[in-house]
Structures are given as C-alpha cells and as structure tokens.
NUSE-935176 format. One record per residue (C-alpha): residue number from 1; residue in one letter; z, x negated, y negated. Coordinates in nm, 4 decimals. Each point is the difference from the previous one (the first is absolute). Layout:
% residues N
NUM / A / Z / X / Y
...
% end
This chain:
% residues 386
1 / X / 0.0000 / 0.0000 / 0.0000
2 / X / -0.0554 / -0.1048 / -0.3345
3 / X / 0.3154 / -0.1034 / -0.2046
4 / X / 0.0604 / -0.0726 / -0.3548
5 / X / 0.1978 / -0.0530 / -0.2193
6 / X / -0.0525 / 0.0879 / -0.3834
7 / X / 0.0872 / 0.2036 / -0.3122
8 / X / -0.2006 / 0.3254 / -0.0664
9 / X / -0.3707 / -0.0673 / -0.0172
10 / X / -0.0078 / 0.2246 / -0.3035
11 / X / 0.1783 / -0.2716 / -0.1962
12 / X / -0.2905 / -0.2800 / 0.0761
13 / X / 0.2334 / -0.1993 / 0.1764
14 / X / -0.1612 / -0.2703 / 0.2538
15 / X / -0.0249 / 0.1309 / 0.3357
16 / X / 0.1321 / -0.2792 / 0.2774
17 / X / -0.0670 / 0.1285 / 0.3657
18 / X / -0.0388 / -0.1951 / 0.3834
19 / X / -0.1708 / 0.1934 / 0.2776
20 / X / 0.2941 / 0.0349 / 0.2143
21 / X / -0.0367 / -0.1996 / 0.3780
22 / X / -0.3941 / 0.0524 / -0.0591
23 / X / 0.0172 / -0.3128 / -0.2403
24 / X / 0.0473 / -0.4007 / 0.1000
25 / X / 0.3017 / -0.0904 / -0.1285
26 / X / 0.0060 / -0.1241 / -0.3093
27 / X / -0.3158 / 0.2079 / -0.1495
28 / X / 0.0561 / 0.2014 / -0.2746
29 / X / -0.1394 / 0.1172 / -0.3634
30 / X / 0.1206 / 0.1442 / -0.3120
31 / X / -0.2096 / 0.3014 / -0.2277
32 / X / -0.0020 / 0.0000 / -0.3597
33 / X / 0.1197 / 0.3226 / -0.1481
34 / X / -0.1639 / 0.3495 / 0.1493
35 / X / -0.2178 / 0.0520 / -0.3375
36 / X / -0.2965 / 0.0954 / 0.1524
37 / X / 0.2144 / 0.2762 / 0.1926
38 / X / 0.1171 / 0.0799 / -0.2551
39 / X / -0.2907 / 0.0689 / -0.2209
40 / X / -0.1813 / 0.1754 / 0.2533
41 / X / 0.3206 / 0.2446 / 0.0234
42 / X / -0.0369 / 0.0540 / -0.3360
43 / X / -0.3748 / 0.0410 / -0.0148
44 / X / -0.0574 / 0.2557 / 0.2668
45 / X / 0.3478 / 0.1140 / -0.0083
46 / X / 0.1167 / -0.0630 / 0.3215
47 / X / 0.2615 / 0.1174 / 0.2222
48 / X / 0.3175 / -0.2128 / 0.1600
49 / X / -0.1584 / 0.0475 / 0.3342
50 / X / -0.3425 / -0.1035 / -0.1427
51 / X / 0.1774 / -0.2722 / -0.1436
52 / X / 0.1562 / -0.1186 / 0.3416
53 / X / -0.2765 / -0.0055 / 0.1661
54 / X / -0.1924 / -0.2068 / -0.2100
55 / X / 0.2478 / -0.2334 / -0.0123
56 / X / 0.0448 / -0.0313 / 0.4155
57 / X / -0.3555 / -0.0260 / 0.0008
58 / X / -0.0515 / -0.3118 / -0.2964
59 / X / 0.2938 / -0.1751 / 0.1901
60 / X / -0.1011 / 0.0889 / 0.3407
61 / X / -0.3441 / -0.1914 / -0.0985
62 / X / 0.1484 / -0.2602 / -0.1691
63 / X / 0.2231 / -0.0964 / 0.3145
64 / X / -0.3421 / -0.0584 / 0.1917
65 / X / -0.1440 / -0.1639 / -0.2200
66 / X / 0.2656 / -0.2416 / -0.0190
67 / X / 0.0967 / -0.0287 / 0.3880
68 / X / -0.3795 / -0.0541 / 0.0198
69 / X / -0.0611 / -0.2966 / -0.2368
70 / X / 0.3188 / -0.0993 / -0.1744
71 / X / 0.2127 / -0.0810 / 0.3417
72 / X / -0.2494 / -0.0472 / 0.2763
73 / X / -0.0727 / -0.3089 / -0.1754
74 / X / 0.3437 / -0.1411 / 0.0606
75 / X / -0.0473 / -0.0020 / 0.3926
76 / X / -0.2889 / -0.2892 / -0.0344
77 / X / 0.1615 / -0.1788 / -0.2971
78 / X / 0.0881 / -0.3827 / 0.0170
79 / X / 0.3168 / -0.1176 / -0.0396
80 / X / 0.0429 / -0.1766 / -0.3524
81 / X / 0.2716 / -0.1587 / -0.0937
82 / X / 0.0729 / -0.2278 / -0.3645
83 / X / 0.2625 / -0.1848 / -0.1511
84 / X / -0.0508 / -0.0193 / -0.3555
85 / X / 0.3404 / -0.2322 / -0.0822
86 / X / -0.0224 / -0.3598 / 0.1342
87 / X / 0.2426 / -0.1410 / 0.2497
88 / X / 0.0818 / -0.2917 / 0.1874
89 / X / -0.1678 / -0.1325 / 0.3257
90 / X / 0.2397 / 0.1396 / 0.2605
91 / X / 0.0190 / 0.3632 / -0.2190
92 / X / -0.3842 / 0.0186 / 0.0339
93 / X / -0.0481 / -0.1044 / 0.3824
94 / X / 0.3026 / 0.2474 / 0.0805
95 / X / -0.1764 / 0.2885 / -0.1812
96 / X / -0.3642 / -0.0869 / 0.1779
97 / X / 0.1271 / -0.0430 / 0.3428
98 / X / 0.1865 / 0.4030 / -0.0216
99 / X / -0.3480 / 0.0860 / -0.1253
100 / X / -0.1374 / -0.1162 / 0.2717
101 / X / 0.2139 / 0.0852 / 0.2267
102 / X / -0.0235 / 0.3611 / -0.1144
103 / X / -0.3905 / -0.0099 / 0.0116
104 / X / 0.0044 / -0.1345 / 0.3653
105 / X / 0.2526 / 0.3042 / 0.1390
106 / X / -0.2248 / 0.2546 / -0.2227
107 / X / -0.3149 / -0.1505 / 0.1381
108 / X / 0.1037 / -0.0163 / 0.3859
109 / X / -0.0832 / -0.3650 / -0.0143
110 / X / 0.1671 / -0.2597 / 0.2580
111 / X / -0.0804 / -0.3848 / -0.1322
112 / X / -0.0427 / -0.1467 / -0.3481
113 / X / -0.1552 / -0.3072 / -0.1478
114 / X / 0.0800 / -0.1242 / -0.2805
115 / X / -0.3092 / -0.2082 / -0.1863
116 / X / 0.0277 / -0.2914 / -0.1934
117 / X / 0.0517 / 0.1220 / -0.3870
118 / X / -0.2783 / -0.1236 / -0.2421
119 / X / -0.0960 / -0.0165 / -0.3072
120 / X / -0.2714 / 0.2443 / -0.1276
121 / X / -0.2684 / -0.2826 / 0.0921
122 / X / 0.1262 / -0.0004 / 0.3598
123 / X / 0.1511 / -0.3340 / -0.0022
124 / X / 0.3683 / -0.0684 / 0.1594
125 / X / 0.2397 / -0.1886 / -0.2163
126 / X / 0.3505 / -0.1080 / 0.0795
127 / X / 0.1600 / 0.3349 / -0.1370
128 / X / -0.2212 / 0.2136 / 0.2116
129 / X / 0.0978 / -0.1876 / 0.3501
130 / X / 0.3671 / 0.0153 / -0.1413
131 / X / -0.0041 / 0.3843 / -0.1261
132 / X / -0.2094 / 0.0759 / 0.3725
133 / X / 0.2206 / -0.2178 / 0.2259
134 / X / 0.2991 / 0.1614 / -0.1946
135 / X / -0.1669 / 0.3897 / 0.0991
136 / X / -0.0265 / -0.1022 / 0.3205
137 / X / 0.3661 / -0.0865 / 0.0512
138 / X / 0.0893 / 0.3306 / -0.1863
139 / X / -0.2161 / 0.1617 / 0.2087
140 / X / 0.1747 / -0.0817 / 0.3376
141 / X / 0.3232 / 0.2166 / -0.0862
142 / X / -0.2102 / 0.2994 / 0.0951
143 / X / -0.0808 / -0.1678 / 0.3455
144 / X / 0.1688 / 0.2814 / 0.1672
145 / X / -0.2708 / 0.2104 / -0.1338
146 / X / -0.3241 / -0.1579 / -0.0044
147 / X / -0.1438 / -0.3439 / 0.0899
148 / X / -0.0440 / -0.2872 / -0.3016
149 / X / -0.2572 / -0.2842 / 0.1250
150 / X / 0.0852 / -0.3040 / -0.0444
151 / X / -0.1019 / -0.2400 / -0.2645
152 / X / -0.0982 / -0.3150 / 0.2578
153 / X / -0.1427 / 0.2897 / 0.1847
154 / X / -0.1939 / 0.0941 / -0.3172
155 / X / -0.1392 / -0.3406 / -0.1077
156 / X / -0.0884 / -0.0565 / 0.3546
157 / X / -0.2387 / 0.2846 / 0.0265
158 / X / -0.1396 / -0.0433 / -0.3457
159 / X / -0.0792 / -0.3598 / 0.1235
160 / X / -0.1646 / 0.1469 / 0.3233
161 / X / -0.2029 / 0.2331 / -0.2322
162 / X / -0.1073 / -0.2540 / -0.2225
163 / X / 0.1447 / 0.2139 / -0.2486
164 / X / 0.1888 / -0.3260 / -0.1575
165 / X / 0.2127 / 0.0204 / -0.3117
166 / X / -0.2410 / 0.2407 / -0.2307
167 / X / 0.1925 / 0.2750 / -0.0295
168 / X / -0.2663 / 0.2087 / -0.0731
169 / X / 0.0555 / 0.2811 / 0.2921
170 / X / -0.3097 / 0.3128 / -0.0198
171 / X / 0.0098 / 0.2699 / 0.2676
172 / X / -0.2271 / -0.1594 / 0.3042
173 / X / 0.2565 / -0.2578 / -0.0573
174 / X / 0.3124 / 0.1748 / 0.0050
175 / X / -0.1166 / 0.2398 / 0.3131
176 / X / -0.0874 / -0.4169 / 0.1638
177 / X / 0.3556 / -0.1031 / -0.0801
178 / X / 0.1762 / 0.3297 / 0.1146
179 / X / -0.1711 / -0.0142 / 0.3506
180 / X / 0.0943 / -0.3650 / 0.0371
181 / X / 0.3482 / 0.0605 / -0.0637
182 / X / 0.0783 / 0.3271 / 0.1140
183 / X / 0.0742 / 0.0782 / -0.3205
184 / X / -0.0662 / 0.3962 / -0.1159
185 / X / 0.0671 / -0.0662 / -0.3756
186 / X / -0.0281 / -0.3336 / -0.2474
187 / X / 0.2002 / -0.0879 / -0.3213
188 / X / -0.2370 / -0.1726 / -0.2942
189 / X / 0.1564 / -0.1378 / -0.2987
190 / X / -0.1448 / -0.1226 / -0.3331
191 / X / 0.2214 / -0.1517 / -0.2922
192 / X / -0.1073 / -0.0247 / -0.3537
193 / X / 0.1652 / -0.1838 / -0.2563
194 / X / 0.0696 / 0.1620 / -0.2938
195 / X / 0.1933 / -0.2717 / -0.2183
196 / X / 0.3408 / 0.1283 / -0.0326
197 / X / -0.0366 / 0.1706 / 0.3740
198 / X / -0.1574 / -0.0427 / 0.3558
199 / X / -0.1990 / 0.3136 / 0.0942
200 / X / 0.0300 / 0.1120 / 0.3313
201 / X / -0.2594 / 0.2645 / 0.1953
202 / X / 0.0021 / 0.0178 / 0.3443
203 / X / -0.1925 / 0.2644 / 0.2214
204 / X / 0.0094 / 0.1219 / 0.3796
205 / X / -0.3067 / 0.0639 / 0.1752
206 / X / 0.0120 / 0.1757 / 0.3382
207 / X / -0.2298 / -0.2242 / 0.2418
208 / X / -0.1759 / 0.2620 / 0.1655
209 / X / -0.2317 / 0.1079 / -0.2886
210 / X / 0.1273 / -0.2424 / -0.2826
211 / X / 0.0939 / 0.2768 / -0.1563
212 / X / 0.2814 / -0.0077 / -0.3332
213 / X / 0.3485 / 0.0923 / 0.1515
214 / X / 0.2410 / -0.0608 / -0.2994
215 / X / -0.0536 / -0.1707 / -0.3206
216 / X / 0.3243 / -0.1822 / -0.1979
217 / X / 0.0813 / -0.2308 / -0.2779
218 / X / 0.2922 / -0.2022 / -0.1869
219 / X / 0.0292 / -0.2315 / -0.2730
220 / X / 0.2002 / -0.2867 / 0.1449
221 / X / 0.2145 / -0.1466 / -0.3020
222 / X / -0.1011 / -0.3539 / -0.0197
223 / X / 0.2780 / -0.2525 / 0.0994
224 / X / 0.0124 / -0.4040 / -0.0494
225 / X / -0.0846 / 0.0242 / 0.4053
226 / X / -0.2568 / 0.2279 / -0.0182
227 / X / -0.1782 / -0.2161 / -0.2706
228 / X / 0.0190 / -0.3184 / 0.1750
229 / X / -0.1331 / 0.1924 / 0.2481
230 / X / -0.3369 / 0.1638 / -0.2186
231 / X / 0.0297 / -0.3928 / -0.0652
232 / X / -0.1181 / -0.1644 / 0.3558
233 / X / -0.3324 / 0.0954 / -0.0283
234 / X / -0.2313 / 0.1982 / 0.2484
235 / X / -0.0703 / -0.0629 / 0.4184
236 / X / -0.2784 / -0.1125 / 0.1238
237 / X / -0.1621 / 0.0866 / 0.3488
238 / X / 0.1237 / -0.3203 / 0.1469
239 / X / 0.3279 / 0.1330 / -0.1111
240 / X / 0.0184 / -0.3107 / -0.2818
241 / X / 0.1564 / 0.0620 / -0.3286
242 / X / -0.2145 / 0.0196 / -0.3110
243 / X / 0.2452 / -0.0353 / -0.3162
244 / X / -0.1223 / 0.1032 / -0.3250
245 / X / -0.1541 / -0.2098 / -0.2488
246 / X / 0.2819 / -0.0781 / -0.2308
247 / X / -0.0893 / 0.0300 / -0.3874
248 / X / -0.0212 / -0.3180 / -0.1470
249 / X / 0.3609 / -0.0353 / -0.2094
250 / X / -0.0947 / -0.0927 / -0.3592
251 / X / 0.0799 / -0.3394 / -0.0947
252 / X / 0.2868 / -0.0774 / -0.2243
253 / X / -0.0693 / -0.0184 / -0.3875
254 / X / 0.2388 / -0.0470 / -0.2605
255 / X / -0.0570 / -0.0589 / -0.3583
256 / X / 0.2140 / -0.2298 / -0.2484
257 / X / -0.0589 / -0.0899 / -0.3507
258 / X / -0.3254 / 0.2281 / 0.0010
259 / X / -0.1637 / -0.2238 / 0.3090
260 / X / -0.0475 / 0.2027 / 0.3162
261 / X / 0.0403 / -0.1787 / 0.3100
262 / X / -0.1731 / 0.1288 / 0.2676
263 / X / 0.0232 / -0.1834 / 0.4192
264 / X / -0.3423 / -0.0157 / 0.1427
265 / X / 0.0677 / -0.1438 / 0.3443
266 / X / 0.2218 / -0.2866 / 0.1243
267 / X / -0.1811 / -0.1418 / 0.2990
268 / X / 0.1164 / -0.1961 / 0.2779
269 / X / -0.1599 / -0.3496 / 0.1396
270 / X / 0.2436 / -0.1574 / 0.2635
271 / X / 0.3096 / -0.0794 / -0.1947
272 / X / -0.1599 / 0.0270 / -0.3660
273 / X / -0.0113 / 0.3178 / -0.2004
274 / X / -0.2093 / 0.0688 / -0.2804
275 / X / 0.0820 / 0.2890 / -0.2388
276 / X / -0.2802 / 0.1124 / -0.2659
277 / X / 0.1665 / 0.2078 / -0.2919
278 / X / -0.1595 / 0.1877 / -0.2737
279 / X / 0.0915 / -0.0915 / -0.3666
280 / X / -0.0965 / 0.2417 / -0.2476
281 / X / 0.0155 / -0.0008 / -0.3518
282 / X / 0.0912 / 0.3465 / -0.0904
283 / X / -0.0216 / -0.0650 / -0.3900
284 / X / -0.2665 / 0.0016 / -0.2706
285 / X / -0.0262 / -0.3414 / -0.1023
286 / X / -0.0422 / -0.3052 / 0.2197
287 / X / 0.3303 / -0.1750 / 0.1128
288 / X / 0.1429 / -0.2751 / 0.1414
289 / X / 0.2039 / -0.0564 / 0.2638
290 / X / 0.1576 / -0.2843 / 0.2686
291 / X / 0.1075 / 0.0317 / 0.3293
292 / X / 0.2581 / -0.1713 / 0.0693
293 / X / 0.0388 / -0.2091 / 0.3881
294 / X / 0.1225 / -0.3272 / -0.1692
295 / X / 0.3106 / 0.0074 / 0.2141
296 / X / 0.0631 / 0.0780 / 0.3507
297 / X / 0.1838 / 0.2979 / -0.0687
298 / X / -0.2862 / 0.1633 / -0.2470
299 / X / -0.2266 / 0.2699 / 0.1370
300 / X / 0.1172 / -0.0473 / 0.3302
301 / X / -0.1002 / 0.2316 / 0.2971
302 / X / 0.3004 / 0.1792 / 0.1926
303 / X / -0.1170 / 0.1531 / 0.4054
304 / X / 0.1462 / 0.2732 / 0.1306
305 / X / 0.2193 / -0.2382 / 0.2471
306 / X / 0.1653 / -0.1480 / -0.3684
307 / X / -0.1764 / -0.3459 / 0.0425
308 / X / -0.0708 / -0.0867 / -0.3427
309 / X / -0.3284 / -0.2812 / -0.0752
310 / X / -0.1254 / -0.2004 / -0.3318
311 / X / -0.3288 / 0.0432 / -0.1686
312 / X / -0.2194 / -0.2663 / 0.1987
313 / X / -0.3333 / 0.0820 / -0.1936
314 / X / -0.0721 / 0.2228 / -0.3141
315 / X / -0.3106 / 0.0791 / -0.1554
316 / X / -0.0548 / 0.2137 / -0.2870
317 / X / -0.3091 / 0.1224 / -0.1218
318 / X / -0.1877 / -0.3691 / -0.0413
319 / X / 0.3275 / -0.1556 / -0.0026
320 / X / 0.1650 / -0.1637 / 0.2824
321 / X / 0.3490 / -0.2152 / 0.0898
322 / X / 0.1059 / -0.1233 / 0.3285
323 / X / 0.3555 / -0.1565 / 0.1519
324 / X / -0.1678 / -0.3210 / 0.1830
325 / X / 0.0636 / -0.2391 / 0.1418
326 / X / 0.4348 / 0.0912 / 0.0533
327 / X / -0.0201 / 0.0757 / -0.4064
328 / X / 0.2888 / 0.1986 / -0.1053
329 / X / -0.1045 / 0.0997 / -0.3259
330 / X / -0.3441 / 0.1586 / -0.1524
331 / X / -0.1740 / 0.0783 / -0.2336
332 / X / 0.0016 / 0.3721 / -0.1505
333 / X / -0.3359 / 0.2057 / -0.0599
334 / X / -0.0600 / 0.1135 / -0.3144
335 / X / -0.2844 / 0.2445 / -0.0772
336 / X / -0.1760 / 0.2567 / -0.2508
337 / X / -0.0371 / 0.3223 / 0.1678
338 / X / -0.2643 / 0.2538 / -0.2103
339 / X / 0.1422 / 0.3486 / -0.0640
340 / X / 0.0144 / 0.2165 / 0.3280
341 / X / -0.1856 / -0.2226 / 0.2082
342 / X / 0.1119 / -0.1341 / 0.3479
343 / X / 0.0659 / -0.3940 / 0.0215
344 / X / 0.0872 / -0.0975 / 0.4165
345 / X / 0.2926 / -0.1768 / 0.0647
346 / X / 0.0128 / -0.1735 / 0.3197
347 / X / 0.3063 / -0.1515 / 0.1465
348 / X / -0.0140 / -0.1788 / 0.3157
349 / X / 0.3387 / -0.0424 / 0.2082
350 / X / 0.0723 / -0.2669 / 0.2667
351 / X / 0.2037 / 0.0038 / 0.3444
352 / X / 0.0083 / 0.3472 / 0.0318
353 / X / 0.1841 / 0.1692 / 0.2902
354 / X / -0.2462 / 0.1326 / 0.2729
355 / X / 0.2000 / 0.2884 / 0.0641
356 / X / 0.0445 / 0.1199 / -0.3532
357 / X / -0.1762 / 0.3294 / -0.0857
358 / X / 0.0715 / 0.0437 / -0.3734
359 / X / -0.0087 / -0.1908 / -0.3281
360 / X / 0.1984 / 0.0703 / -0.3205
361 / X / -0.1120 / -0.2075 / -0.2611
362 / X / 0.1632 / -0.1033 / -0.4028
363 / X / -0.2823 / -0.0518 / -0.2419
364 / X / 0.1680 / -0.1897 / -0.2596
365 / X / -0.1754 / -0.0755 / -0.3542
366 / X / 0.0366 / -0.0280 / -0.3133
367 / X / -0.1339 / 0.2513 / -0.3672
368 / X / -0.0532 / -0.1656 / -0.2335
369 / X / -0.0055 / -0.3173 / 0.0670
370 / X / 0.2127 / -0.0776 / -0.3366
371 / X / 0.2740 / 0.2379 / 0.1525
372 / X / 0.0872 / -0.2101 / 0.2763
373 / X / 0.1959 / 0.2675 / 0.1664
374 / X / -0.0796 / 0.0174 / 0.3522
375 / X / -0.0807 / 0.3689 / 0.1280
376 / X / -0.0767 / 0.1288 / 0.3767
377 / X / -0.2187 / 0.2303 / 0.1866
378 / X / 0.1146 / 0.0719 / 0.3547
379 / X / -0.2177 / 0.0806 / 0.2206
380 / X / 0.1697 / 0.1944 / 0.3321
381 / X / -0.1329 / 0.0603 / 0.3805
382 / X / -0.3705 / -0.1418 / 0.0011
383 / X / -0.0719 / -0.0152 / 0.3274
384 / X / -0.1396 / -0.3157 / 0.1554
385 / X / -0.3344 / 0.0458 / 0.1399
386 / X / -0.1284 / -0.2094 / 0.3047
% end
C-alpha cells in the first residue's frame, strides 16, 4: 500500500512518499506542492473524490516511473568509494583493503591479486612496490574469506608471461593473468603526485570479462618517508633502480662591496683542485680590486672533512702569481674590472684529500686599494667535480 506522510495537499506542501515493500530499499522521492491539483480543482470545480483520485492516480504513476528508472539502476551500479581528506600510509591501505574486501564478498569472488601500483605512464617506482606489497599484507587478514596471491607468486607469473615490470595491465591481459593464477579478480593502482599530496586510485577488475568491479581513491598525506620514497626513482624490467635526475643545485654566489662572486666549478685532478670563480663588477664605473693569497692563510680552501689548503696558483683575468718553488709568500693580483662584466678567478689548490667531496672557499681582497681594509667573500658547499 502506498504510505505517506504529509500536511494537507491543499496547503502546497511537498508531498514525500515510498512504495511500501514494492520499492528497493532505499528508493524514494519527494513532490513539490499539489498546484497543479489544485488548479485543476479550481478550474473545473472538482469534487473531494475527484480530487482523490487524481491524486492516487499522479502518484500511482509516479511510483513506476521511479521503481522503473530511478532504482533499477542501483542493482548494476559499481561500487565507488572516495576519500577527499588526506591521511597517512597505514590509514589509506586499511581503508582500501575493507573496500576490497567488501567488493570480493559482494562479488562472490574467491582469490585476489594485487598489481604493482604505477604511475599514470605505467611505470613502477619504489612507492608503488611499497604501497602494493603493503595491500597485499593487509589483504591476508581476510584469508578466512577469500584467497590473496602471493606477491613472489605474482612476479613469477608476470615473468612467465613476459609481462615484465610495465604495469600497463588491458583486459586480454588481465583475463591471461587471472587464468594463470587462479585468480577471479585483480587490484590496479596508479599514484599521482600532486605536490602537497600523493594521489591514490586503485580499481578491481573481475578476470572473467575484465570487467570494472569497484573503483576507490585517497589522498595519502605526504610524509618525510613517503618522499624519500617518490625519491628512488622508477623500476626497470630487469628489476634495476632508475633514480631521478637530480636538478642541478645552483652554485653559491655572494656579493660584497658591490662585486658578485659567483663558483663556476672546482674540478678535481689527482690530489690538485682547481676552483674557477666569477668576479663581477656590479657598479657603473670601472674599479679596482686585489685578491689577496700573499699568506698561507689568505683565500684558503676549507673540504667538507675540515682539511684546510693554501693558494698554490692564482690567476686573474691576465694576471697570474704562483707559491714555487717552497715560497711562503706571494704576490697579490690586482686588477680593473669594467662595470658589470665577469673577470675569472682561478685558484688552484694542492694535496687535496681524495676522499673529500666538498670545498668551501674565502675570497679575500681588497676595495680600494687606498683602503687597505681587507674584506671576504665566502664561498660555501661547491662540490668537487671528478
């Protein structure tokens, strides 16, 4: 019987009503106010009993028209699930293995394999063995109700199949996979990185006809593991890893007294390191200025392991001095350097340990030359190229 529950229909009320047992659970609608009931009432002057039965017969219609396309398509519906906050790693794979776990009891399916998660282009990285090896385990909780393959198991077919490390799983090959393993349903991940989060999709395919089973997604909230991780770099088919190119770091420049000094490169030949350095003049008139490597302790060079080394050889623009021959003492370079134009400076270090993978070098000099105060421009973390 029909049931509802309203206030009179001659105040234009909405009009909620379900169809009783007749219905699917869950299906349901809601009428805007009776107007057009109401206007034909007072059109052709109607009578109550008129007016009840037009009403049992708009509703009546209504009700099929709903049970007919609103809730038979709930029946053939797959299951979708999001999570629009982002959470950590064990948060995410706890929430995707009940999914899943859900989708195989719904589905009647017996064993599960879980894919390798990739990126959109269908490579593995690091992440996506950890997030699918981490599934898997997850996975094996529900072992009293369904089957999880294993992942040795998994690679071992894939290998078999010549399927390698791609990723890239269509439906001729998930139907392959599913009949190799026994498997009735697979698990395929992809992860997208969205900067300040990890974007997870994963869907389950049933085997038989590679057909869509359940679709979910998280934002995994990205951790100082999880970026070291993103970090490692991609698989290959051999199973090698293929890091990232790292982005050059940008050398060290500092400027004092309006010169800008800029590292180029401080290069390595057996025990001797030679660092060239960027002088510019960052005024509007030409000036004049000395390095200073007279001393031992001038301009010296500092490595990463705290060894500290003298100025063996200096050259400046045209201008060159050299300790030779067990000299102690040399002689300064003094030079005119145009308005912002670059002058090199090279400066050559002896005895250099082997093992050392960074140089920190003191420019000293002197502006102007008249002043005769002595000024510095430190130069931090150039690495030493081999």
């Amino acid at each position: 019987m029909m049931e509802d529950t309203r206030e009179t229909l001659e105040k234009g009320t909405r009009y909620t009503f379900t169809h009783g047992e007749h219905l699917p659970k869950g299906c349901h609608a809601e009428l805007v106010s009776a107007s057009i009931i109401m206007r034909s009432r007072n059109k052709f002057g109607m009578t109550d009993r008129s007016v009840k039965m037009m009403r049992r017969y708009i509703l009546n219609s209504l009700v099929a028209v709903f049970f007919i396309i609103g809730c038979a398509t709930t029946q053939s519906q797959v299951q979708v699930t999001e999570q629009s906050k982002k959470v950590d790693v064990n948060t995410v794979i706890s929430q995707l293995s009940q999914q899943i776990s859900s989708t195989m009891l719904e589905q009647n399916k017996r064993r599960v394999a879980v894919m390798n998660f990739t990126l959109q282009t269908g490579e593995i990285t690091e992440l996506g063995l950890y997030l699918s090896d981490k599934l898997t385990n997850s996975l094996f909780r529900y072992r009293d109700k369904f089957e999880v393959v294993e992942r040795t198991r998994l690679e071992s077919a894939l290998k078999e199949m010549r399927l390698g490390m791609t990723g890239i799983i269509d439906d001729k090959t998930a139907q392959s996979i599913g009949k190799v393993l026994g498997a009735d349903a697979l698990v395929i991940g992809t992860i997208t990185d969205l900067g300040g989060e990890v974007d997870i999709n994963i869907r389950m395919l049933g085997t038989e006809r590679a057909n869509v089973l359940a679709v979910a997604s998280s934002f995994l909230e990205k951790s100082d593991a999880i970026v070291k991780l993103m970090k490692s770099g991609r698989i290959t088919e051999t199973g090698t890893t293929i890091t990232k190119p790292s982005q050059p770091k940008a050398m060290p420049k500092v400027e004092v007294k309006d010169f800008i000094f800029e590292a180029k490169e401080c290069k390595v030949s057996g025990q001797k390191v030679t660092c060239s350095i960027s002088v510019i003049n960052n005024d509007q008139k030409t000036r004049e200025i000395g390095i200073i490597i007279h001393s031992p302790t001038n301009s010296i060079m500092v490595d990463d392991l705290g060894n500290q080394y003298s100025v063996a050889i200096a050259q400046f623009g045209k201008n060159r001095s050299a300790r030779e021959y067990g000299a102690i003492y040399i002689f300064d370079i003094w030079h005119d350097v145009p308005p912002n134009l670059s002058m090199n400076l090279v400066l050559r270090y002896d005895e250099v340990s082997s093992v050392a993978k960074y140089a920190n070098i003191v420019v000293d000099f002197i502006h102007p030359r008249w002043d005769g105060k002595l000024s510095k421009a430190v130069l931090r973390n150039i690495p030493l190229s081999r």
